[in-house]
N, C-alpha and C positions, 0 to 999 in steps of 0.2 A: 777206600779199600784198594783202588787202583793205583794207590799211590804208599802202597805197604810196605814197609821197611823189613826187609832181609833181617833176620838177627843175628847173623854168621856174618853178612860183610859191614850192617849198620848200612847199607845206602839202599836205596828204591831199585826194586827190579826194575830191568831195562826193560823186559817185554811182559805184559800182563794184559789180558783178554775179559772180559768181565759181561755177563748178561743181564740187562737190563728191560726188563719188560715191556710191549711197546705201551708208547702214550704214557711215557714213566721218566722221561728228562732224558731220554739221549744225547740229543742235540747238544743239551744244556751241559750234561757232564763231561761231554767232548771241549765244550768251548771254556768252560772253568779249568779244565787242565791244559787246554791250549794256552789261556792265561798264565798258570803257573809258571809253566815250562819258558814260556818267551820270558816273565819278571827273574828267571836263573840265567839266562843270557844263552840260550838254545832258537836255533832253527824249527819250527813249528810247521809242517805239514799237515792239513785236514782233508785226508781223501775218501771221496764218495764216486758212486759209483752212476751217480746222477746229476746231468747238470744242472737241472731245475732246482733238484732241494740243495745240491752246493752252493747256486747264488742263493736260495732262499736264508741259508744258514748260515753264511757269510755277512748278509744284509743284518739279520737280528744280533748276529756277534757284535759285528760295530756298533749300531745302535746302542747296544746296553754295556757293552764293555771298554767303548774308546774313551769313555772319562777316567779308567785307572789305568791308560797309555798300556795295558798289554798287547794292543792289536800290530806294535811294533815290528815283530818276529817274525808274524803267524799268519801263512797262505791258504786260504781252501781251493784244494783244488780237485778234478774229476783224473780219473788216471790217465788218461789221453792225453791232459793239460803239462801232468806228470812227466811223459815220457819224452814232451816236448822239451822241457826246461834241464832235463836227463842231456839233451844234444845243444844246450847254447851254453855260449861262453857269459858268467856272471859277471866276469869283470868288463868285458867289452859290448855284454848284450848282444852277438853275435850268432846266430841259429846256422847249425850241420847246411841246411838247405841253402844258405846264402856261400858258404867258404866250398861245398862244391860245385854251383853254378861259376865263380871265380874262378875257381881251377879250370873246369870244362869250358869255358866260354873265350876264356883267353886274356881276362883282367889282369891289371896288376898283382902281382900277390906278395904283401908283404908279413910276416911272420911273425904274433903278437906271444911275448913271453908275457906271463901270467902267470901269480901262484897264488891258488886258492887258500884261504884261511881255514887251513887242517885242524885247526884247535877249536872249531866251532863247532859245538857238539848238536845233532840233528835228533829229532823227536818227527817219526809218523805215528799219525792218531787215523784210525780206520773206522770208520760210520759203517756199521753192519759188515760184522767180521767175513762175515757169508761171501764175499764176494772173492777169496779164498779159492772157493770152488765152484767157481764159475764158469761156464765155459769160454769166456772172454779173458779168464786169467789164465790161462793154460795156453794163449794164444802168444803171437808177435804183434808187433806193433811197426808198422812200417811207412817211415817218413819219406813224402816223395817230392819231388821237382818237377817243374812244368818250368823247359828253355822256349819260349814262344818267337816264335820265325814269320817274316810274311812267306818267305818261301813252304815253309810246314803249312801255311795256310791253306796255300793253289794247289799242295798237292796231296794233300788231304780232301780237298775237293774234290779235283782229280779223279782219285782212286775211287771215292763215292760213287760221283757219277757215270764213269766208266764201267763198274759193276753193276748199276741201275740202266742200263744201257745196254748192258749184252747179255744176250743168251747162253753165253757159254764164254767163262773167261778165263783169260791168259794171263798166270798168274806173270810170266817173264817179260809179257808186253805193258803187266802193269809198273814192273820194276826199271824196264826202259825207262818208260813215261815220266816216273818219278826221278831216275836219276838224271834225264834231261833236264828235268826243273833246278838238282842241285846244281848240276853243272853252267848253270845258264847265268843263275845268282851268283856261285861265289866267287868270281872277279870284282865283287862291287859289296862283299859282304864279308868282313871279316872274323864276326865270329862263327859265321857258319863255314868259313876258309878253316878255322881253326879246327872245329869240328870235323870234321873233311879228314885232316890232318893226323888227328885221333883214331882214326877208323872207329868212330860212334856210330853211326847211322845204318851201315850197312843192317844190324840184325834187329835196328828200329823199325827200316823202315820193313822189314817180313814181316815183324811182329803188326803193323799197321793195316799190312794187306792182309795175313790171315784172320785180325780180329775183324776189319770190317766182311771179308765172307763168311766167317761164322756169323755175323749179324745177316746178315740174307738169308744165309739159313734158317736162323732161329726164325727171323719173318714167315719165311717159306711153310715153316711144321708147327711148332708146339708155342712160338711165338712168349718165351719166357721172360723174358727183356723186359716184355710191357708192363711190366708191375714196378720194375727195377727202379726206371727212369720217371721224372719228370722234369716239366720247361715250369719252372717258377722265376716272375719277375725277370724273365731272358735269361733266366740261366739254368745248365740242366743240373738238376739234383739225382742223388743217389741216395738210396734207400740201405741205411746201415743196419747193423744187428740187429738192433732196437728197432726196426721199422720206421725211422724217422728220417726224412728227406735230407740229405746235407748237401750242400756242394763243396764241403771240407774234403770230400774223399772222392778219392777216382780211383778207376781201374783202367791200370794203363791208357788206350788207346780206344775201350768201349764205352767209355763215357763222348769222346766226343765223336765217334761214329755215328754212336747212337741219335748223338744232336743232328747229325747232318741228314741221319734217316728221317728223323720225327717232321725237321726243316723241312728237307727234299718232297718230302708225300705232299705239301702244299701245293706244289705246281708244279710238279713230276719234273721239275729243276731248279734249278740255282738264280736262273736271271731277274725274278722281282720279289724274289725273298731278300728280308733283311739279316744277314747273318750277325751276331754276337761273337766277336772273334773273342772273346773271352772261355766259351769254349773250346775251342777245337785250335788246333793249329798248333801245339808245341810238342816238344820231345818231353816225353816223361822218363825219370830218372829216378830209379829208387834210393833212398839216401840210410843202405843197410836196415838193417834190422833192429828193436828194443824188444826184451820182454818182458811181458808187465808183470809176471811173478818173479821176476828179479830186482823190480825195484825197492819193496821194501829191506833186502838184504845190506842196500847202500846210507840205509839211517843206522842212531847208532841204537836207539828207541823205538820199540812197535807195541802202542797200546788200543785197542779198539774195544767197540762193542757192538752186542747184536741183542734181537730179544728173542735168541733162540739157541742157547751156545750146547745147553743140554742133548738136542737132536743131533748128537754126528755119530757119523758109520764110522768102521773102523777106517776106511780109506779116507775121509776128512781127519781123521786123528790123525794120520801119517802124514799128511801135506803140512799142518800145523808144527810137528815134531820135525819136518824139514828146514822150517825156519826158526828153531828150538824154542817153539812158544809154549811152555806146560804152564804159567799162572794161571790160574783160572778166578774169578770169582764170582759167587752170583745173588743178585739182589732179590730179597722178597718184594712182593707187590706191599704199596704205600696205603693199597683199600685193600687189604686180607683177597679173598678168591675173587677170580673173575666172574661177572655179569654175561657173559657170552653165553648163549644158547643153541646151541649145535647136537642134536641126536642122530645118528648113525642113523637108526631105522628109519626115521623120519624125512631128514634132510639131507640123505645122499641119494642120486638116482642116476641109473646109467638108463638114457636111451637108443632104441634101436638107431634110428636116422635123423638126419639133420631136421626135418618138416618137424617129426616129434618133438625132438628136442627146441628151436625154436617154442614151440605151443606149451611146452614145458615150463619153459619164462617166464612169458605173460602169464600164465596162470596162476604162476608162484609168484610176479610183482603184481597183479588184480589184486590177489587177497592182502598184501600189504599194504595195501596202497587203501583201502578199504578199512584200513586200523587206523588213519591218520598217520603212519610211518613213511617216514622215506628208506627209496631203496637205490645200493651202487649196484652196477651188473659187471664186470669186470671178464672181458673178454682177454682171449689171448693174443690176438693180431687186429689191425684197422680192416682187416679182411672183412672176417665175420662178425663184428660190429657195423660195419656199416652194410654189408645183407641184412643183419638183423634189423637194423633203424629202417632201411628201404622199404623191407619187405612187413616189418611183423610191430613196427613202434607203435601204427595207427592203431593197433589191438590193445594197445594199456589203458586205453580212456583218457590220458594226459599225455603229452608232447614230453616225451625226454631232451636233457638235454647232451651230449656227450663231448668227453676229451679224448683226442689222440696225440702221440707225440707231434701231430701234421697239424692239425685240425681243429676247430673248437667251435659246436652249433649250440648256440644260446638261448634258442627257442623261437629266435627270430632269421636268424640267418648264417650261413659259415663264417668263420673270420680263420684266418692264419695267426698256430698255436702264437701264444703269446703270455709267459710267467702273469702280467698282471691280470691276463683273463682267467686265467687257471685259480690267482688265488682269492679273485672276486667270484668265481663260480663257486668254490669249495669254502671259504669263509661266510663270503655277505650275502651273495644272493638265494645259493637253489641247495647244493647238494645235502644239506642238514635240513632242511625245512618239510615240512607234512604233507604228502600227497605228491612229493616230487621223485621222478626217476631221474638218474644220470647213468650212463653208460662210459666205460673208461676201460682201456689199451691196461695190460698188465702192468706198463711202469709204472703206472700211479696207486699200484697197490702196494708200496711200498714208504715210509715215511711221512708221507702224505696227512695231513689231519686234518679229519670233516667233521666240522660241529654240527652239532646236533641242535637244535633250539628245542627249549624246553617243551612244548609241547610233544615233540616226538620221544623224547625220553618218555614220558609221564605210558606212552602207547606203547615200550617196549626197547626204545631206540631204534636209532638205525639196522637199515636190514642189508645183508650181503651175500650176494649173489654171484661163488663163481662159476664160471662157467668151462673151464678144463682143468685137466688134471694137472698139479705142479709137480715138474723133473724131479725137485728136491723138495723137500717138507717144510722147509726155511721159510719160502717163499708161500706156500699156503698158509704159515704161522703169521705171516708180514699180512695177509691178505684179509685173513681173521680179523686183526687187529686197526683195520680200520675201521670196526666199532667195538662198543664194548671199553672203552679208551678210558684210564682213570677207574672215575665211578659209576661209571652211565652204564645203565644196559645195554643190548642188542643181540643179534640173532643173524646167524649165517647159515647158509646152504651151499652144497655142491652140487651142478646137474650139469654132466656128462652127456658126449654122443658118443658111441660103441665107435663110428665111423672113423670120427678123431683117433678115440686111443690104438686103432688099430693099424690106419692108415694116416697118419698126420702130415705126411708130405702133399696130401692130398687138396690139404685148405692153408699151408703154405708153413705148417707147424714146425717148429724146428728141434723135433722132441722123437725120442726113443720108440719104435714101437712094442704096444705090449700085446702077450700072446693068449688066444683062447678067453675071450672076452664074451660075454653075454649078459644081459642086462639083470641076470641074476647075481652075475659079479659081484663081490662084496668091497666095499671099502678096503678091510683088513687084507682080501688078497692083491689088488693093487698094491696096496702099499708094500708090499711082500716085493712084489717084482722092481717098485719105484728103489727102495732100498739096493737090492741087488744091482741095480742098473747102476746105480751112484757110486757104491763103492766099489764096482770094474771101473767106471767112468775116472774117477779119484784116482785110483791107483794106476791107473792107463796116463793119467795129466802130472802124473808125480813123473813118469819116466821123460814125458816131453819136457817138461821144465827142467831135469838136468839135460836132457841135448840142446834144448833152446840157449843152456846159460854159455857154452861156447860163440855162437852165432853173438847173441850179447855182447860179450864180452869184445869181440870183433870190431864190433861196428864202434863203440865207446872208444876203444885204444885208437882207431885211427880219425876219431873226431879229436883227441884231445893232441896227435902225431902233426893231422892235419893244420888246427890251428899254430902250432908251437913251431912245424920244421917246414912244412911246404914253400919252396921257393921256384924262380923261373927255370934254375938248375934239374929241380927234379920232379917238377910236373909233372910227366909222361908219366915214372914211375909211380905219381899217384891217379892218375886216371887210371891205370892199369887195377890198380887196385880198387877203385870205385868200380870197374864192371863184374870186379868179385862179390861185394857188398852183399 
């Protein structure tokens, strides 16, 4: 049906959206049409919105489809990976981030004419259309630089310790300080001579001093940082959207402050600590801006699927009608009705407070646990998953095991997240099996598939447990549907804390608050208010995504300006324009 012939023009709509039910071949119908498309001689994009189930789904693609050579064409990638390959040159493999450090730094620059093959016609295929309306698709995407200096090093120290040192600091005596250091180096350093030359530095190095005093600050009061950061394997990670550590990403100049803070507290200095100059020490450089709602505009093809297409407000119908997608189709289920078990009166509860709610849990995974079933508990952050493990796991009578995008405790010990732990926890070991709890970070309520072993079907299947309220409905359909899969039974519950819905910045939630809550609350008015939030939300992300497509559109014209005209003639003129970016 995705592949339905027009009777008006006889060829295949370009864009067509289709619902497919989960645990009903997603995967499988994205990868069979990724097939097609690559044996017509098309560019084949597979975006998800997760990097786990992208290489999960890439892995199974090759395996079962490189014997009919479709895998020729056909990338899967995460939109990140997307926005990356949006700023390199295909013909030279050459990335935005490498031809401004060039220009900035003072290399040779020679100017690569290139013409892309305009005749090759592009196909993106989207894994859970939902991500549409996300609040990560309404955003920008901003690729950045690190020019790493020994001089940026000492005076990045410097400034650290100088403001760990005085009781009252001078912001002008820190900017001496530091331009002594450039001054001292560039007779013997040419690309920081060049730099120099540029007028770069000057509004880096404020930005340097005022980010490391806002970190004393924060030290000083509410100390918000500390969650931010961690030192993994020597290097400091940050903590993205998804709450999962990277050290792919920085912010500015508080990423490696922050290393020099975490460092510094060891011995209230610098002299027998070992620093990681992989951190800290360079100039960051933003290398413009991408928006991820405008990349599917650049295929010439948008086909995806979700197993929720049914549920949209009118402001998701509008974001879809921006990128003129009206096909629709939808698949009945392969076993007639679903096997899920969910009663409103039953299995939805708002409690007053967090202790409540906590005791709420346990009580509700005891009695499954007591049917021979297994139960997932699917928290909303590594927050309150790991309060609740700390404080309240001892209460189930069995040792759970849990997954975060960080983390992975197996019953015997933590280990650092790792794909093959994940799919030896949720295929072979624990999370289908009887009597076993797992606990799991909302992104694994999504795509994800827990078998079930026969015995726990036979007891009702698996049991589900969420534990906050979803921004959009999609995503408690996705949450559902990690049981209940095909033919099997199972059984879901929602248990709520008032505290969450009303105050969520409070446990680190990154969610709307909702109003006049009491634990008599119903389901139905929630959803009332979930609904209205989404589509202000929608219609609020429709207006950004046309302002954002200028910014876009910016940064693209002068990476492709960049690569094709930049020469020693007119540098400057392009630095000048990198500090617009």
């Amino acid at each position: 049906m995705l592949l339905d012939i027009d009777e008006k023009t006889n060829t295949i709509s370009s864009k067509h959206l289709a619902e497919i039910l989960t645990g009903q071949g997603k995967s499988w119908t994205l990868a069979l049409l990724a097939g097609f498309f690559s044996l017509v001689g098309c560019q084949v994009t597979v975006g998800c919105y997760n990097d786990y189930l992208s290489r999960r789904d890439e892995g199974d693609f090759k395996k079962y489809l490189d014997p009919f050579k479709f895998t020729n064409n056909v990338k899967y990638r995460t939109f990140e990976s997307m926005c990356e390959e949006k700023l390199t040159s295909k013909k030279h493999n050459k990335k935005f981030r490498d031809i401004i450090f060039d220009i900035l730094s003072g290399e040779h620059l020679s100017p690569e004419y290139s013409q892309e093959n305009e005749n090759e016609k592009s196909i993106l295929l989207i894994d859970e259309v939902d991500v549409f309306f996300s609040h990560n698709f309404g955003a920008m995407y901003c690729p950045g630089l690190r020019i790493k200096n020994k001089c940026f090093v000492e005076m990045q120290k410097d400034i650290w310790e100088n403001i760990m040192m005085s009781k009252v600091v001078d912001k002008n005596q820190l900017k001496t300080l530091a331009n002594q250091r450039i001054f001292n180096s560039t007779s013997q350093d040419k690309m920081l001579s060049h730099l120099v030359e540029s007028n770069l530095l000057e509004d880096h190095l404020e930005n340097m001093i005022n980010t490391a005093l806002r970190i004393r600050e924060d030290m000083r009061n509410r100390n918000e940082l500390r969650d931010k950061y961690r030192i993994i394997d020597n290097i400091i990670h940050t903590k993205d959207n998804d709450g999962k550590f990277v050290s792919t990403t920085w912010y500015d100049y508080e990423d490696s402050f922050y290393y020099l803070k975490l460092m510094y507290e060891k011995q209230k200095s610098f002299k027998q600590v070992h620093l990681d100059e992989d951190n800290f020490g360079y100039l960051s450089i933003r290398c413009g801006l991408i928006s991820y709602s405008e990349l599917p505009n650049s295929y010439d093809g948008i086909f995806g699927v979700s197993g929720s297409l049914k549920a949209l407000s009118a402001g998701e119908e509008s974001l879809l009608i921006y990128y003129n997608i009206h096909k629709r189709s939808y698949y009945p289920s392969f076993f007639g009705g679903s096997k899920l078990k969910f009663s409103i009166p039953n299995d939805f509860v708002i409690k007053d407070c967090k202790n409540d709610w906590f005791d709420s849990i346990v009580t509700r995974v005891r009695r499954r646990i007591a049917e021979d079933r297994s139960v997932l508990i699917f928290f909303y952050n590594e927050k309150l998953l790991d309060e609740f493990f700390t404080f309240y796991s001892g209460d189930l009578r069995v040792v759970p095991f849990y997954i975060t995008q960080n983390k992975i405790f197996d019953g015997h010990k933590d280990r650092v997240y790792s794909d093959i732990y994940v799919d030896k926890l949720i295929k072979d070991e624990y999370a289908g099996h009887h009597g076993k709890v797992t606990l799991l970070t909302r992104v694994f309520g999504r795509g994800v598939d827990f078998q079930a072993e026969a015995k726990v079907n036979e007891k009702g299947g698996i049991h589900v447990i969420q534990t906050f309220f979803s921004m959009n409905v999609k995503e408690e359909i996705q949450i559902k549907g990690r049981t209940a899969r095909k033919d099997d039974p199972g059984s879901y519950e929602l248990v709520l804390c008032r505290e969450h819905l009303e105050e969520p910045d409070s446990v680190g939630m990154k969610t709307s608050k909702f109003v006049n809550i009491t634990k008599e609350t119903t389901y139905d008015e929630l959803d009332k208010q979930r609904t209205e939030i989404v589509d202000l939300f929608c219609r609020d992300k429709l207006k950004n995504i046309q302002a954002n497509k200028n910014r876009h559109e910016l940064t693209v014209s002068f990476f492709e300006r960049a690569i094709t005209e930049c020469n020693e003639n007119n540098r400057q003129d392009f630095i000048k324009e990198i500090k617009t970016l």
